[in-house]
C-alpha positions in Angstrom: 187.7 -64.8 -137.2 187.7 -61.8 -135.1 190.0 -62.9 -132.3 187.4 -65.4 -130.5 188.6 -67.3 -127.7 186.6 -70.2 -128.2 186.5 -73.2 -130.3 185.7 -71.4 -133.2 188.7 -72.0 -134.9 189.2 -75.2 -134.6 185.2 -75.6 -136.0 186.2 -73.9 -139.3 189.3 -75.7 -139.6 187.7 -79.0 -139.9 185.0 -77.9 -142.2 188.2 -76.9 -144.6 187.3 -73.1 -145.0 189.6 -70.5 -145.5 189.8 -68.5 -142.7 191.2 -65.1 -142.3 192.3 -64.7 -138.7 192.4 -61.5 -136.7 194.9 -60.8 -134.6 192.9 -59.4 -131.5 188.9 -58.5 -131.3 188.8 -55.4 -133.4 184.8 -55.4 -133.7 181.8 -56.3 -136.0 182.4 -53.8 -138.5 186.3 -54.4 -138.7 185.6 -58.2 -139.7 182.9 -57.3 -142.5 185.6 -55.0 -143.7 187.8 -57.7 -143.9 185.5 -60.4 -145.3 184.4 -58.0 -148.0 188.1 -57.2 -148.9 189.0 -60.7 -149.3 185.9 -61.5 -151.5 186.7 -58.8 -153.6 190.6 -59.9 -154.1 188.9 -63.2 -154.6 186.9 -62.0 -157.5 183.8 -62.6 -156.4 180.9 -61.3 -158.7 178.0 -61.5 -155.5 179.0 -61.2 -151.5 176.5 -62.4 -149.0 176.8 -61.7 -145.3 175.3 -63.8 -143.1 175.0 -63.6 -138.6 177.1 -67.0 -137.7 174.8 -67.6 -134.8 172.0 -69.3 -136.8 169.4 -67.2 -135.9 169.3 -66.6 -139.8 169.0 -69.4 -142.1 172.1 -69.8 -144.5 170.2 -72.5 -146.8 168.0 -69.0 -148.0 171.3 -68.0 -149.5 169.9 -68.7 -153.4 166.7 -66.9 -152.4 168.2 -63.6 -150.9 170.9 -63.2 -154.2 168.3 -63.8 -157.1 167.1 -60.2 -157.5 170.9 -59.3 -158.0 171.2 -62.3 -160.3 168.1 -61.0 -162.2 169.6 -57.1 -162.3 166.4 -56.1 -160.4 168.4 -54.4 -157.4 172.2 -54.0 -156.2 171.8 -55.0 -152.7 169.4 -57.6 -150.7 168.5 -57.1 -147.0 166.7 -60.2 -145.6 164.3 -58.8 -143.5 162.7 -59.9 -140.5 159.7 -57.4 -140.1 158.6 -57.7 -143.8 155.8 -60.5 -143.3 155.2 -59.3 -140.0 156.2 -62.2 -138.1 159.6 -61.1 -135.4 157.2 -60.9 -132.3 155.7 -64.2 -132.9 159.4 -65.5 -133.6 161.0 -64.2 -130.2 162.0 -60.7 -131.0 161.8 -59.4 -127.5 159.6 -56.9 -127.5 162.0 -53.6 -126.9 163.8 -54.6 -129.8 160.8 -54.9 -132.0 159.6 -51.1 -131.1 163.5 -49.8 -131.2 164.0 -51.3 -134.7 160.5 -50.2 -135.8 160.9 -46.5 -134.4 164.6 -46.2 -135.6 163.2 -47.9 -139.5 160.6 -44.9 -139.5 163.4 -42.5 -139.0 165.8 -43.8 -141.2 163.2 -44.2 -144.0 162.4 -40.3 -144.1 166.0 -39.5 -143.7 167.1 -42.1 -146.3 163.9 -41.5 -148.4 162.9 -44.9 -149.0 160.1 -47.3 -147.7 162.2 -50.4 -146.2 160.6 -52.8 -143.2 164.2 -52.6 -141.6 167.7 -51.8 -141.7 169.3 -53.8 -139.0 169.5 -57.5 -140.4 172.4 -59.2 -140.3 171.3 -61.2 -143.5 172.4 -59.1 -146.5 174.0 -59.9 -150.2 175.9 -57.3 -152.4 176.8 -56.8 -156.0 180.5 -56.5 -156.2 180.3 -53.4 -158.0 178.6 -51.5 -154.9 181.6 -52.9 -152.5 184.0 -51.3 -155.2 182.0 -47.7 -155.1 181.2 -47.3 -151.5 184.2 -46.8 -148.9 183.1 -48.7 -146.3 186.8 -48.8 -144.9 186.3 -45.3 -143.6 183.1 -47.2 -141.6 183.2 -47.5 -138.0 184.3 -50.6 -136.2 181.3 -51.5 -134.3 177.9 -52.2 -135.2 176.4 -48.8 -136.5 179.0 -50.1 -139.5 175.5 -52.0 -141.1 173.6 -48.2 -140.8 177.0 -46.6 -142.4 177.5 -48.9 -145.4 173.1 -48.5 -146.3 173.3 -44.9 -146.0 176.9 -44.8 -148.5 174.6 -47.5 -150.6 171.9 -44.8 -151.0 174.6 -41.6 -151.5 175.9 -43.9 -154.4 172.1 -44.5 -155.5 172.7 -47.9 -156.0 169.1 -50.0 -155.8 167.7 -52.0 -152.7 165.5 -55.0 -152.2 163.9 -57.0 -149.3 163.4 -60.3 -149.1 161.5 -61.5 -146.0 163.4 -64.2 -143.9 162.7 -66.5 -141.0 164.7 -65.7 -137.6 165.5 -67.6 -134.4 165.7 -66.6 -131.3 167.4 -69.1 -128.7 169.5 -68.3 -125.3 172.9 -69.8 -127.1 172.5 -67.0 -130.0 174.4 -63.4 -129.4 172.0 -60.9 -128.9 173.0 -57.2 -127.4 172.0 -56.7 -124.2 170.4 -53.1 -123.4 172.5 -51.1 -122.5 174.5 -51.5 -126.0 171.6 -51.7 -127.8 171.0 -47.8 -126.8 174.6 -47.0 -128.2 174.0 -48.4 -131.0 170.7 -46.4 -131.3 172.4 -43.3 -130.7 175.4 -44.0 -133.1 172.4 -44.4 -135.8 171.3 -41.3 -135.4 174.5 -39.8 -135.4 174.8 -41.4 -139.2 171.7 -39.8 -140.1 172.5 -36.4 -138.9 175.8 -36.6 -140.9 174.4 -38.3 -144.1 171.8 -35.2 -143.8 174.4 -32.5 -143.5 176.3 -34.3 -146.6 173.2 -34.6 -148.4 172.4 -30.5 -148.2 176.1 -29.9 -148.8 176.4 -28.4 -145.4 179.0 -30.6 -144.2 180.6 -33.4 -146.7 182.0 -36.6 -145.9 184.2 -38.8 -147.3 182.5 -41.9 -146.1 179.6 -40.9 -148.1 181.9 -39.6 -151.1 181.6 -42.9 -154.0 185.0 -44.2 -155.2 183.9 -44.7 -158.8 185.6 -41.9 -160.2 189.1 -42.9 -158.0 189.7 -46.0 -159.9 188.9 -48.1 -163.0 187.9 -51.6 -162.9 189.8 -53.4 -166.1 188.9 -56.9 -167.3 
């Protein structure tokens, strides 16, 4: 819980999770820092993260980790532009040309052939949260762009599985305004995966920790 001020608490209490509380709002990425942490202390072997608003649907959870369970990829984005269907779901339409122009980009930058980058609906071998340092990852949202782009320098593999969204008033939803940031702060990622790529400027969130550390059984 990332400091909400609503009943969200109280929610997860009765449902008996265990919940990791922050102590103010520190942001989006902050809490998937945390979360992935904790699973890892845990020992889990597969880490799903899932939007808490229900616009995705958490019952596809089997569906989106069975390419890691079958070793045919590393990560799983749950995409909502694969089939084609985000318009006719309630993607407004800004949104729907911002994440298809900012998908082209990242594709040739990235040098792969996804239908999007900016689902909240995404599942993780444990190894690739051990190699990447996504604690040097921003706060805020561009953290989803930052930890794809470390997932790439590490050349771990990527698959998509398409996935149902919806769209209703109660669910969060950046307004425009930050939705612009955030498009800026993507570019700046891919700017600065670029110069680390070509060896013209190297960055330690794109640097893998494999070599740092040993895992032992």
């Amino acid at each position: 819980d990332d400091g909400s001020t609503d009943a969200t608490l109280d929610v997860a209490r009765q449902l008996g999770l265990e919940i990791f509380v922050h102590n103010r709002n520190y942001g989006y990425g902050a809490n998937q820092k945390t979360c992935y942490a904790e699973a890892l202390r845990a020992g889990a072997d597969v880490v799903v993260m899932v939007h808490p608003d229900y616009q995705y649907d958490p019952t596809l959870v089997p569906k989106i980790i069975e390419p890691l369970i079958r070793d045919e990829a590393d990560v799983v984005l749950g995409s909502r532009l694969k089939e084609g269907s985000a318009l006719r779901q309630g993607m407004p339409w800004w949104k729907y040309v911002a994440n298809r122009f900012l998908t082209s980009l990242e594709n040739r930058v990235l040098g792969l052939h996804l239908s999007e980058y900016h689902t909240g609906y995404r599942a993780f071998r444990r190894e690739v949260l051990e190699t990447v340092n996504f604690g040097a990852n921003s706060d805020s949202f561009v953290f989803d762009q930052e930890i794809i782009a470390q997932v790439v320098a590490a050349r771990f593999r990527i698959a998509e599985i398409a996935v149902p969204t919806r769209y209703f008033p109660e669910a969060s939803s950046a307004g425009f305004l930050a939705s612009v940031v955030y498009g800026l702060r993507i570019l700046a990622v891919c700017f600065w995966y670029l110069l680390h790529r070509h060896g013209l400027r190297r960055s330690r969130r794109f640097d893998s920790l494999r070599a740092r550390y040993t895992r032992l059984s």
